[in-house]
C-alpha positions as CSV (number, residue, x, y, z in Angstrom):
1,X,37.4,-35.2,-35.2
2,X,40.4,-35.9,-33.4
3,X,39.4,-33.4,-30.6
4,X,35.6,-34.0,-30.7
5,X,36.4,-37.8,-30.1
6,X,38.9,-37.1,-27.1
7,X,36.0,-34.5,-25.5
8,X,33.3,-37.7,-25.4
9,X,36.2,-40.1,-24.5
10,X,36.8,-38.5,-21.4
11,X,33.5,-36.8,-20.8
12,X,32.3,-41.4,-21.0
13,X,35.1,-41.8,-18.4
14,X,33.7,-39.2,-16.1
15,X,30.0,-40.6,-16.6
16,X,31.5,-44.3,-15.4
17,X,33.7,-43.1,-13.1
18,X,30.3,-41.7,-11.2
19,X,28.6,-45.1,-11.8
20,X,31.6,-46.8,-9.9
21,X,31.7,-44.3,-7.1
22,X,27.6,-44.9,-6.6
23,X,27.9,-48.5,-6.7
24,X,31.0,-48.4,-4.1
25,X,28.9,-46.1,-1.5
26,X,25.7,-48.8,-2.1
27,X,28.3,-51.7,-1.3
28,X,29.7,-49.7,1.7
29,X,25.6,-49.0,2.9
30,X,26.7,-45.1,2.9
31,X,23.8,-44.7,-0.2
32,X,20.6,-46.5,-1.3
33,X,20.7,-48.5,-4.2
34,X,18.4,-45.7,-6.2
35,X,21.7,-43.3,-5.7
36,X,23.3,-46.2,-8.3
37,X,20.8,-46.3,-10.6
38,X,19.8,-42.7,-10.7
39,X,23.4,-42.3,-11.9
40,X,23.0,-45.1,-14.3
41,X,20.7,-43.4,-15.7
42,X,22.5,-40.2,-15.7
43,X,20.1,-38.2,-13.8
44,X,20.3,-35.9,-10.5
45,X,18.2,-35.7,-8.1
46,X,16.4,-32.8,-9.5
47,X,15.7,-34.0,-12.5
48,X,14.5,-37.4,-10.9
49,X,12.7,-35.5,-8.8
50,X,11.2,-33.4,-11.7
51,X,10.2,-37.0,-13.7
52,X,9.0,-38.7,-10.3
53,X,6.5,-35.4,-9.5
54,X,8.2,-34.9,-6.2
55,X,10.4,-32.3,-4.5
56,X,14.0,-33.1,-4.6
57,X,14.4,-32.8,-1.0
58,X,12.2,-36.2,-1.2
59,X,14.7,-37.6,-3.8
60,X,17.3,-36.5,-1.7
61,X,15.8,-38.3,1.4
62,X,15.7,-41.6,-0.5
63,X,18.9,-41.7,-1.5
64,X,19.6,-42.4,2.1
65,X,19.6,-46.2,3.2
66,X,16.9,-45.0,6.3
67,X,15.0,-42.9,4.2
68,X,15.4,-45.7,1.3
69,X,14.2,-48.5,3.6
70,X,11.2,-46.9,4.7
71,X,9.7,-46.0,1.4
72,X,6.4,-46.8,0.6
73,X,5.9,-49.8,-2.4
74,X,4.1,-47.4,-4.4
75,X,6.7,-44.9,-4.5
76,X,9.3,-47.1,-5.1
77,X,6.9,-48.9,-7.8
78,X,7.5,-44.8,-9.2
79,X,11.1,-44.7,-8.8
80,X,11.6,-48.0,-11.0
81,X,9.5,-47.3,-13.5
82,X,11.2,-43.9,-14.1
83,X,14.2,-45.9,-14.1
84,X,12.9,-48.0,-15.9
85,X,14.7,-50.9,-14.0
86,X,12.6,-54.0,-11.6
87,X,11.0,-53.4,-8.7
88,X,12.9,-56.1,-7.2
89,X,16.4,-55.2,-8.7
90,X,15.8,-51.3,-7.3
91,X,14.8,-52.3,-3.6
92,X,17.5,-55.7,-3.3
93,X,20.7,-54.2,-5.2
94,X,23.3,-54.3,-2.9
95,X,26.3,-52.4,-4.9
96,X,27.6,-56.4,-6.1
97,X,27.2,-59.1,-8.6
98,X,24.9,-58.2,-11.9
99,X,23.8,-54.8,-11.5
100,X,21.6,-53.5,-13.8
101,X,19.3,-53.8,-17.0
102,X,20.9,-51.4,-19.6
């Protein structure tokens, strides 16, 4: 048990550890704030891109504040429901303050 319980411990720390590193690069305006909660969410882009019924390369492109920013409201209406997080908290997160609906 003693193992098993170490294993998840530090496999938990990793999973945050990613979390903190998205939300630092949203703060810094180097990632859009669907980088964040795809990690959140524990996803890649693939397999966003695989829910979402897009290419990855798309995915990819949004995770980008320019790409982000131009996104059409329907598509993002997509990305947040996939998320399953607001509209409003996916295009306004800003990497501070209350993040995210668990």
């Amino acid at each position: 048990w003693h193992v098993e319980e170490a294993v998840k411990g530090l496999a938990w720390q990793s999973i945050q550890t990613e979390i903190e590193w998205a939300r630092k690069e949203v703060r810094q305006g180097q990632r859009s704030p669907l980088a964040y909660f795809m990690k959140l969410r524990m996803m890649t882009p693939e397999l966003l891109a695989q829910n979402m019924g897009v290419s990855a390369w798309r995915v990819r492109w949004h995770l980008r504040p320019y790409g982000f920013k131009r996104m059409k409201p329907q598509v993002l209406k997509r990305y947040a429901e996939c998320l399953e997080v607001p509209v409003e908290s996916l295009k306004n997160y800003n990497g501070n303050g209350p993040d995210h609906v668990e």
